[in-house]
N, C-alpha and C positions, 0 to 999 in steps of 0.2 A: 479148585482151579477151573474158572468159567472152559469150556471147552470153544474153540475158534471155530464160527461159521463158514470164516476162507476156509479151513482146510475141510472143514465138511465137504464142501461146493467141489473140491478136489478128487476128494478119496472115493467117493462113490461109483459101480461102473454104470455103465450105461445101462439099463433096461432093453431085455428086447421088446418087439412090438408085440409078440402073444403075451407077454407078462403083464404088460402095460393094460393090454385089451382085457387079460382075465383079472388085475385088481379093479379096472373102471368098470365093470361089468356085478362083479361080488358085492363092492360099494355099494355102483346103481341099486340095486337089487333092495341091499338095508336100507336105503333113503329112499324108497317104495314103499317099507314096511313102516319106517319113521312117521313118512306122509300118511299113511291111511290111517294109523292112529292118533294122528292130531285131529286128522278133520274128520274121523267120523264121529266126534261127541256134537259138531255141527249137523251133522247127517240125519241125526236119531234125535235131536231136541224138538221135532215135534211129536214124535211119537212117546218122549219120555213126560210131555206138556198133557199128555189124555192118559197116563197109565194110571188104572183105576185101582192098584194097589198101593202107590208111592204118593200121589195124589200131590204132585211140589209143583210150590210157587216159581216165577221165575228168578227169582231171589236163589233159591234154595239148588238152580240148575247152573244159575250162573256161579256157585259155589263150586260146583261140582265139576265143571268145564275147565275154573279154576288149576284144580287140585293138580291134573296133569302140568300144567305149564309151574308150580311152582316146585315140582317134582323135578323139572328141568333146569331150572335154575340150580339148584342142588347140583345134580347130575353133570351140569358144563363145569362149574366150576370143581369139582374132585374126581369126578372118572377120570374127567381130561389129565389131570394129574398123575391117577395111577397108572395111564396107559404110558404116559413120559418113563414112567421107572419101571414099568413090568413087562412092556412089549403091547403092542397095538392088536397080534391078529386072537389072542384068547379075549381082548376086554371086548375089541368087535365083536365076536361070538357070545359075551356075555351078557351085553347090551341088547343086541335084540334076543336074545331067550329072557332076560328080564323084560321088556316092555310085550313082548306077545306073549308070556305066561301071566302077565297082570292083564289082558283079555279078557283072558279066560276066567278069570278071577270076575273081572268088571260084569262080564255076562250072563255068570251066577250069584252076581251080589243080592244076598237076602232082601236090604235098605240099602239107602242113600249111602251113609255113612261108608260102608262097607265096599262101595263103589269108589267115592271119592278117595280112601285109602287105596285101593288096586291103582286107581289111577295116578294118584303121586309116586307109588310104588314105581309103575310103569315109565313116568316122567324122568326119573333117575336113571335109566334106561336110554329114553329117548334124547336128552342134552348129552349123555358120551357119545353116542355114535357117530354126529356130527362130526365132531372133534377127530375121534379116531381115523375115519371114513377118508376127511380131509386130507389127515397126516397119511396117511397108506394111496392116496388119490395123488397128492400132491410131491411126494417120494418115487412111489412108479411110473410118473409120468415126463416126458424130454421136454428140456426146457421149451422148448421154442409149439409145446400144445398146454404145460400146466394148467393156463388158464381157460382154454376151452376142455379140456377135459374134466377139471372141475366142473367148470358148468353143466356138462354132461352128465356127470355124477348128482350135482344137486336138483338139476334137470325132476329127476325123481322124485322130491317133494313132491313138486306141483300134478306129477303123474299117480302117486298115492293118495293125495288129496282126491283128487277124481275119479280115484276108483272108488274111495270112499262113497262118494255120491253115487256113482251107477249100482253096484250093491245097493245102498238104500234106496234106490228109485226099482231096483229088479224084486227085491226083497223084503225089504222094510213093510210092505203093508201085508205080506203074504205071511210071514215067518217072524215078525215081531224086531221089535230092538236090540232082545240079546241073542239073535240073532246076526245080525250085522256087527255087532262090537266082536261076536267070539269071531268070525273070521279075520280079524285082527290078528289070530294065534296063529293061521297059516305057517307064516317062515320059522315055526317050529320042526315045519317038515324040512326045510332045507341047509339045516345045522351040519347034517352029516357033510352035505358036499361044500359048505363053507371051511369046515374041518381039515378037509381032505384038501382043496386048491388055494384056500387063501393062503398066502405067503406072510413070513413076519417081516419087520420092519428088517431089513438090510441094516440103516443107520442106524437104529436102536441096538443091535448084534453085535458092532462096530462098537459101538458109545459104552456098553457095556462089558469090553472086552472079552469077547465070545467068539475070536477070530477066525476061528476051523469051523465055527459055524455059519459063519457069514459067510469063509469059500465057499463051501460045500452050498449054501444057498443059493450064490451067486453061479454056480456052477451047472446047478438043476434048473436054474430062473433063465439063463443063455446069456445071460446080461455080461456084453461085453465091456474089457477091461484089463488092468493089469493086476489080477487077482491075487498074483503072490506079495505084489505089494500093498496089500490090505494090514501085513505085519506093522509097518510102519505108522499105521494109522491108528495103534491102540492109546487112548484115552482115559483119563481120570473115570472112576462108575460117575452114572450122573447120579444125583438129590437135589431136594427139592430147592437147596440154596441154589443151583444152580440153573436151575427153572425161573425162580425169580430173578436172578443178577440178571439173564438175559434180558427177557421180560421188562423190565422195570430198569436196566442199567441205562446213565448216561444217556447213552446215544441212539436211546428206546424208550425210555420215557416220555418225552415228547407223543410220538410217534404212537404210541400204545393208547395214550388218552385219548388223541386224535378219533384212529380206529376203535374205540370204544362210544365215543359221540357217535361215530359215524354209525356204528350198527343198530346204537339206541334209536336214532332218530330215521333207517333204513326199517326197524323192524316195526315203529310205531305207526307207519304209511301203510305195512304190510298188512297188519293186523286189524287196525282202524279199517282200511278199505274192507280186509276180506270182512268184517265182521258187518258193516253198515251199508255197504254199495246197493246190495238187492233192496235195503229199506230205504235207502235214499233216493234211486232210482223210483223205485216205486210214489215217492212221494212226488216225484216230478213229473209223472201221472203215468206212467207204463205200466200196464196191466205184470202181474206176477210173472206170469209167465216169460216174458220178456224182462225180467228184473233179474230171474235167477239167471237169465240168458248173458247179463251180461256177467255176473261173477264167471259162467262159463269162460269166456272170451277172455275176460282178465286173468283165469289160471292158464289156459291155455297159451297165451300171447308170451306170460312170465317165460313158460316152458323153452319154448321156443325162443325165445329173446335171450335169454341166460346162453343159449348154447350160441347162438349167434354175437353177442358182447363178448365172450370169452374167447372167438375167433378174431374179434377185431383187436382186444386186447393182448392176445400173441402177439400180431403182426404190428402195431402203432403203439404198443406199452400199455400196464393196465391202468396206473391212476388218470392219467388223463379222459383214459374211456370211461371209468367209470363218474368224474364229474361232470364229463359232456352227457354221459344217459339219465345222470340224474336229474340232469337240469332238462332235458328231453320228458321224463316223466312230470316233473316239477308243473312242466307249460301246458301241458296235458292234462295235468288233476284240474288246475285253475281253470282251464278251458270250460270242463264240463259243468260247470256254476251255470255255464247258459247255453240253455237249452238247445238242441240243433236236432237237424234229421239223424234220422234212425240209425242209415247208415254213418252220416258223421259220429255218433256219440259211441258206435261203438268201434268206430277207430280211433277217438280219444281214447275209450275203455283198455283199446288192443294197446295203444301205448306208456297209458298209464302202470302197464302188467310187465311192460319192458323195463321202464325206468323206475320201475319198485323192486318185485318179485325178482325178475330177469338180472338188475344188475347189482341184486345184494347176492344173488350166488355165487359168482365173479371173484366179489368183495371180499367174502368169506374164504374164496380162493388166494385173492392176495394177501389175506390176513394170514394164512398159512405158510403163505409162501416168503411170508416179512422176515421171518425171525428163522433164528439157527436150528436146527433139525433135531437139535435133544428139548429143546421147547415148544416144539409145533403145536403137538396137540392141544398142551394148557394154554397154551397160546390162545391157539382156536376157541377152545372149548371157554374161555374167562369172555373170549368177546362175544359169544353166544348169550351165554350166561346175563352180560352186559342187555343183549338184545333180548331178555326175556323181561327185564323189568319195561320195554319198549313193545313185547304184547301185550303185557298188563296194561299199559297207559292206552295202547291206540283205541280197544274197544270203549273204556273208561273216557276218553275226550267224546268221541262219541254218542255216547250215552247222555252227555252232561252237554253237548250240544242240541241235542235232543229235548233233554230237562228246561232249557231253558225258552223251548220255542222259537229258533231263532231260525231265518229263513236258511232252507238245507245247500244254499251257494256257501256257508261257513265253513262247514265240513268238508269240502273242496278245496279252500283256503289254505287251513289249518292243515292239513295234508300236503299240501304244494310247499307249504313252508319248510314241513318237516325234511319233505325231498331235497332242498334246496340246501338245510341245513346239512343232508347227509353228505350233498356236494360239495359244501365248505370245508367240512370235515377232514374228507377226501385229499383236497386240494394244499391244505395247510399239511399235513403228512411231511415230515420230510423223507429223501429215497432212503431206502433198508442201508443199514451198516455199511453191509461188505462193500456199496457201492462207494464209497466215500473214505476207502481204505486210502493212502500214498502210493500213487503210482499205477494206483490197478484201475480199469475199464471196465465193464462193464454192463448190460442194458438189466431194463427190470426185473428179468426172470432171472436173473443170476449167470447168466452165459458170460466166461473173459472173453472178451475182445481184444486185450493187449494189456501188457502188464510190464509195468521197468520202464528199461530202456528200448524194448521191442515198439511200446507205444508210442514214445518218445519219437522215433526212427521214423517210423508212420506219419 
């Protein structure tokens, strides 16, 4: 028996604000770790282009760069799963001790081979914790911030990413490459205090009827509420039927494919850009140094734009913001086809990073926030997944943009479309279930506003 979203939205109590502050905080923290291990095999590709033992083609690197994101694709679609039936705060914990002990592995790899192994390893690792991070971010957080506190949370890619770079700019020429990939294993140190504060899912506790455990959680967490009536609230165990039926029922199917385009064609802008911007820019005659300057700008702009979209989409609802920012970034990638000053291109760039980067994090937040709470994570974690055949494609168009010599305003094109695409996406969505229940109100985040005859009266 599918378990009811309404009464999810019901039973849960409130969160306090320190709970709230130490799961967005624990998250942040993994989607720092997440981020520095996707982009430092960007970091270290020129140093792995001269190592005079491995002696690899870029064929043979861009295999290897591979291995992680197919690792991920793996990873969204089955962690996300077993964290639905086993609890979110051990697979969190499991996920990043998986992806930073394949580090360490990567940074002592004899060959190639033995590389690109740690690093799919690791990629399994890195596609749950999204998932997880999400459901545990989007669970402790009130309605009326879910979606900028996601953003806040995901915020941390774009912040790991860049740390990735400063390490290789501090280190990389001093200390070598494995080097810079073993600090990757860092948040090995910080397992214990993950241990020790991160909370388990509340509604997982509930869901799985484990009710003396959910007081007693709810009790230490301050999360106000009417705690004794959490008895009322026990529930079928969930399984994976019931994972799917949401997922994919009626009145979610639509809606799922939707947000499956929508991420394909958000991740393929992401990737495409992060991968070709410096060499495109470059081509349009800006010396390197101002090439990499601008990928700076554009992670940077993401960062800050995600936490900024996620405030707007509290306050005015999220889908509509997020196809007004994509169509913002959409006008912006096409923009920069022609040429302008310095400072113009790189306030395209700065808004390109907003209407990409910035408002697939959001995204990712309302993906989580779509569906009934015994489905979050594979929720999440399938439309990741979705969005990893959409890294693979972006740097791949790219390249093949490239191949064919065509003036570099295409890849600006081909990018704005894909934006454009992700707005339609977006847009065709219809609202989540519970909205469209009889009788009941409403706004996006799930808050009643009136329900019956109360609304009726009103």
């Amino acid at each position: 028996m599918p378990i009811s979203s309404e009464n999810a939205h019901r039973r849960s109590p409130v969160p306090a604000p320190r709970t709230t502050y130490l799961v967005l905080f624990l998250c942040f923290c993994a989607i720092v770790a997440e981020g520095y291990d996707v982009g430092v095999m960007g970091t270290v590709v020129p140093a792995l282009m001269t190592d005079p033992n491995w002696r690899l083609t870029p064929v043979q690197i861009g295999a290897m760069g591979s291995a992680a994101l197919f690792g991920t694709l793996f990873g969204s679609y089955f962690i996300s799963v077993v964290s639905d039936l086993t609890g979110r705060k051990l697979l969190l914990i499991g996920c990043v001790a998986l992806f930073s002990l394949s580090m360490l592995a990567a940074a002592a790899a004899p060959t190639p081979i033995v590389f690109s192994v740690a690093r799919f390893v690791g990629g399994l690792g890195l596609g749950g914790v999204i998932s997880v991070a999400a459901a545990l971010t989007v669970e402790y957080s009130p309605s009326h911030r879910k979606n900028l506190n996601f953003a806040l949370m995901y915020s941390g890619y774009s912040f790991g990413a860049l740390l990735s770079a400063l390490v290789g700019i501090a280190f990389l020429k001093g200390f070598g490459w494995r080097f810079v990939v073993g600090v990757g294993a860092a948040p090995l140190l910080a397992l214990p205090l993950f241990m020790r504060l991160l909370p388990e899912s509340f509604e997982f506790l509930v869901a799985k009827g484990r009710l003396e455990d959910a007081r007693k959680l709810a009790r230490r967490l301050g999360m106000a509420g009417d705690i004794a009536a959490v008895r009322a609230t026990e529930a079928p165990k969930v399984s994976v039927k019931d994972v799917f039926a949401e997922v994919f029922s009626t009145h979610n199917r639509w809606a799922t494919l939707s947000l499956w385009l929508a991420q394909f064609a958000a991740v393929t802008v992401i990737y495409g850009l992060g991968t070709w911007l410096p060499q495109i820019m470059h081509k349009l005659g800006y010396d390197l140094g101002s090439s990499l300057s601008f990928l700076a700008v554009f992670m940077l702009s993401s960062a800050i734009g995600g936490i900024l979209i996620g405030r707007i989409a509290d306050r005015r609802g999220a889908r509509l913001t997020l196809v007004a920012c994509y169509v913002i970034g959409a006008v912006s990638i096409a923009a920069l086809a022609f040429k302008g000053s310095l400072p113009v291109n790189y306030a395209l760039v700065a808004c390109a990073g907003f209407g990409s980067i910035g408002v697939a994090m959001v995204q990712l937040g309302y993906i989580a926030n779509y569906y009934a709470a015994h489905a979050r994570a594979s929720a999440t974690g399938w439309a990741v997944g979705v969005g990893r055949f959409g890294a693979m494609s972006g740097p791949l168009i790219g390249g093949v943009l490239a191949a064919q010599h065509l003036d570099v305003a295409w890849n600006f094109y081909v990018f704005s479309a894909a934006a454009l695409l992700a707005a339609f996406a977006i847009f065709i969505t219809p609202a989540p279930a519970r909205l469209r229940l009889p009788g009941k109100v409403e706004n996006e985040e799930g808050v009643c506003l009136a329900s019956g005859a109360a609304s009726q009266g009103q």
